[in-house]
ChimeraX commands (.cxc) that place a marker at each C-alpha (Angstrom):
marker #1 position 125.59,82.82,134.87 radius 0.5
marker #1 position 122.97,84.84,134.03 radius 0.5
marker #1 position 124.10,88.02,135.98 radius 0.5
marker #1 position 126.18,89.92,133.32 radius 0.5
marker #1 position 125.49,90.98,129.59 radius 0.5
marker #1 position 127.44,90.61,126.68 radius 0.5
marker #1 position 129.51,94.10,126.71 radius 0.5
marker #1 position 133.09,94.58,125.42 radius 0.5
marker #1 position 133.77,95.14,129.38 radius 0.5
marker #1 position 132.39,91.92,129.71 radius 0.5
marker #1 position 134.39,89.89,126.60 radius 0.5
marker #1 position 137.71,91.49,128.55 radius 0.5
marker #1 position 136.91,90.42,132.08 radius 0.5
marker #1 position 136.85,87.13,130.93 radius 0.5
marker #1 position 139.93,87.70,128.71 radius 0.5
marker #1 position 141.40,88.43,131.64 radius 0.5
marker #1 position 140.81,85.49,133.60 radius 0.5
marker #1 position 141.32,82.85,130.98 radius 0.5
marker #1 position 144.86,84.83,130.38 radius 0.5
marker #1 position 145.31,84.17,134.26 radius 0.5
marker #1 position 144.87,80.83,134.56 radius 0.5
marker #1 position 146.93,79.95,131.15 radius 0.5
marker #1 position 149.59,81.69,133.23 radius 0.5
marker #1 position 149.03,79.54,136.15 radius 0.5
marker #1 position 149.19,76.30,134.36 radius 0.5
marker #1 position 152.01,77.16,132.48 radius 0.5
marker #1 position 154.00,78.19,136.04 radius 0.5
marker #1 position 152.64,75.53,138.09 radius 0.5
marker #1 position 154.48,72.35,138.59 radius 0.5
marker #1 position 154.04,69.15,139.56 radius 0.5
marker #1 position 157.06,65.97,140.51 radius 0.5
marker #1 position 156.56,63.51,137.81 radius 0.5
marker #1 position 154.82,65.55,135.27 radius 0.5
marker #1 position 155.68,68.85,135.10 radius 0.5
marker #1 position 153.55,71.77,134.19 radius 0.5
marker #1 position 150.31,70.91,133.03 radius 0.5
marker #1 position 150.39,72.95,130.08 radius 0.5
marker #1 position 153.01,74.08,127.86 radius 0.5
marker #1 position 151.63,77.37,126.72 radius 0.5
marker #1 position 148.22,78.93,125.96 radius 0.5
marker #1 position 146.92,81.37,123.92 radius 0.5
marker #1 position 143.51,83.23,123.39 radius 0.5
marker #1 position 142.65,82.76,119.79 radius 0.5
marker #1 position 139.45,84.65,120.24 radius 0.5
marker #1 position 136.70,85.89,123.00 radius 0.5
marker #1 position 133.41,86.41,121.04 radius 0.5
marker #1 position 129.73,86.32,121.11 radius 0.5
marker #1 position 128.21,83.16,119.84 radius 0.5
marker #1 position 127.20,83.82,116.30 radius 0.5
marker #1 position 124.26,81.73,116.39 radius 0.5
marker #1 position 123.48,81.40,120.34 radius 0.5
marker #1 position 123.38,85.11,121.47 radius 0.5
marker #1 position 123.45,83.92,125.06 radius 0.5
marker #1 position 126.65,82.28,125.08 radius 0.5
marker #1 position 130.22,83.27,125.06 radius 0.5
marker #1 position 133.06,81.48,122.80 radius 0.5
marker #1 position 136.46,81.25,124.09 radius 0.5
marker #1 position 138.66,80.00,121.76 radius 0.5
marker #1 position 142.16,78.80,122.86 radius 0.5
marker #1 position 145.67,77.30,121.13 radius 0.5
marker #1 position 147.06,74.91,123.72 radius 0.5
marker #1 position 150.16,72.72,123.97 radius 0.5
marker #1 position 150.08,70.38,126.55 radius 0.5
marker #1 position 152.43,67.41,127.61 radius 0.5
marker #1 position 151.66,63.97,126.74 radius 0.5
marker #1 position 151.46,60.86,129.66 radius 0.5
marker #1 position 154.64,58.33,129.12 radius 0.5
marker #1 position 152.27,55.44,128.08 radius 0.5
marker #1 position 155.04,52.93,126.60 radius 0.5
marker #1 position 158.48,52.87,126.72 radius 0.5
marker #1 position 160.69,51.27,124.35 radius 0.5
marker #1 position 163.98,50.33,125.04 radius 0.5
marker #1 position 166.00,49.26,122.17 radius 0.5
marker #1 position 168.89,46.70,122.86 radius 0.5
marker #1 position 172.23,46.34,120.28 radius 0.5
marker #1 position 174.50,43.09,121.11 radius 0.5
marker link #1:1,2 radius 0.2
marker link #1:2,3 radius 0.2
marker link #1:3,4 radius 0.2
marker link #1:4,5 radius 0.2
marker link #1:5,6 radius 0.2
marker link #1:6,7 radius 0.2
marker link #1:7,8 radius 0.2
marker link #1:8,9 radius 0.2
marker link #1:9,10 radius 0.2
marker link #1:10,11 radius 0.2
marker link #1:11,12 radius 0.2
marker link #1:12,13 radius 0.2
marker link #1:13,14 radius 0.2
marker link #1:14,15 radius 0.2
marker link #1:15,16 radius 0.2
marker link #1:16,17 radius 0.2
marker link #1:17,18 radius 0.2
marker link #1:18,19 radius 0.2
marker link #1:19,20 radius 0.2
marker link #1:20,21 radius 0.2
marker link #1:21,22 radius 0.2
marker link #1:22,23 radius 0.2
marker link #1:23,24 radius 0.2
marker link #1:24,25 radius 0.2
marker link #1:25,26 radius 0.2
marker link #1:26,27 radius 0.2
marker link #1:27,28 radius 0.2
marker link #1:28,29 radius 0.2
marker link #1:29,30 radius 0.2
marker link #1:30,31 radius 0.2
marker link #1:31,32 radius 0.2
marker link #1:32,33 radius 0.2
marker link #1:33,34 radius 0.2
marker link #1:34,35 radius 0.2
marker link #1:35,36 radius 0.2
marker link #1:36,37 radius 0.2
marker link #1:37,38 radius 0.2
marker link #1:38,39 radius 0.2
marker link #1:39,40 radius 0.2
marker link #1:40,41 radius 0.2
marker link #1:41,42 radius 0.2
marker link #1:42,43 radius 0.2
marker link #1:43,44 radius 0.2
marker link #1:44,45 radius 0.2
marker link #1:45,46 radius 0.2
marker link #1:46,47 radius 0.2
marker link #1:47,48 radius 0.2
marker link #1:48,49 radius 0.2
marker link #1:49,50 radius 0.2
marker link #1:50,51 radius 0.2
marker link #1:51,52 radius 0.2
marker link #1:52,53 radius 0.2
marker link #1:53,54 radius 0.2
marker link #1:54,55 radius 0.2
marker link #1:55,56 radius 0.2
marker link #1:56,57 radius 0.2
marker link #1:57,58 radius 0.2
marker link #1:58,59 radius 0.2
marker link #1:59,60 radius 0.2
marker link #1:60,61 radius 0.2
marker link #1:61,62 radius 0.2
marker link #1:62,63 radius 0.2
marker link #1:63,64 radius 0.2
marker link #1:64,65 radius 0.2
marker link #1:65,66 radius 0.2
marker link #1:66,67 radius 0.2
marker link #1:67,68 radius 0.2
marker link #1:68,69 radius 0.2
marker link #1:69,70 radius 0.2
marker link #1:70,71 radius 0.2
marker link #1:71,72 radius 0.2
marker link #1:72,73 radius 0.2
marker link #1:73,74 radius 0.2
marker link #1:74,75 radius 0.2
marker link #1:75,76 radius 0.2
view
């Protein structure tokens, strides 16, 4: 942090890299739950509009959900 400036080069390293790891969680997988995300896009990589320090990443996820309850139904 700190060490770079808000350039266009900048906005698309870090493209780059969230783009990369959306691509990992969607590939890697795990017995029992499966991927840990579903899929992942970049909605937007901006400067903050109102902090000029910070960088906004803004993503559209779809991840699984835990099997909390079951419910198993039962016709006699």
């Amino acid at each position: 942090l700190g060490i770079y400036n808000i350039t266009p080069a900048t906005l698309a390293a870090i493209t780059t890299q969230v783009d990369a790891m959306i691509v990992y969680l969607t590939e890697q997988t795990y017995p029992r739950i499966g991927a840990p995300l579903l899929s992942g896009e970049i909605v937007r990589v901006a400067q903050d509009e109102t902090f000029k320090d910070k960088v906004r990443v803004e993503l559209d996820m779809k991840y699984p959900f835990p099997v909390n309850n079951i419910r198993v139904d039962l016709m006699i």
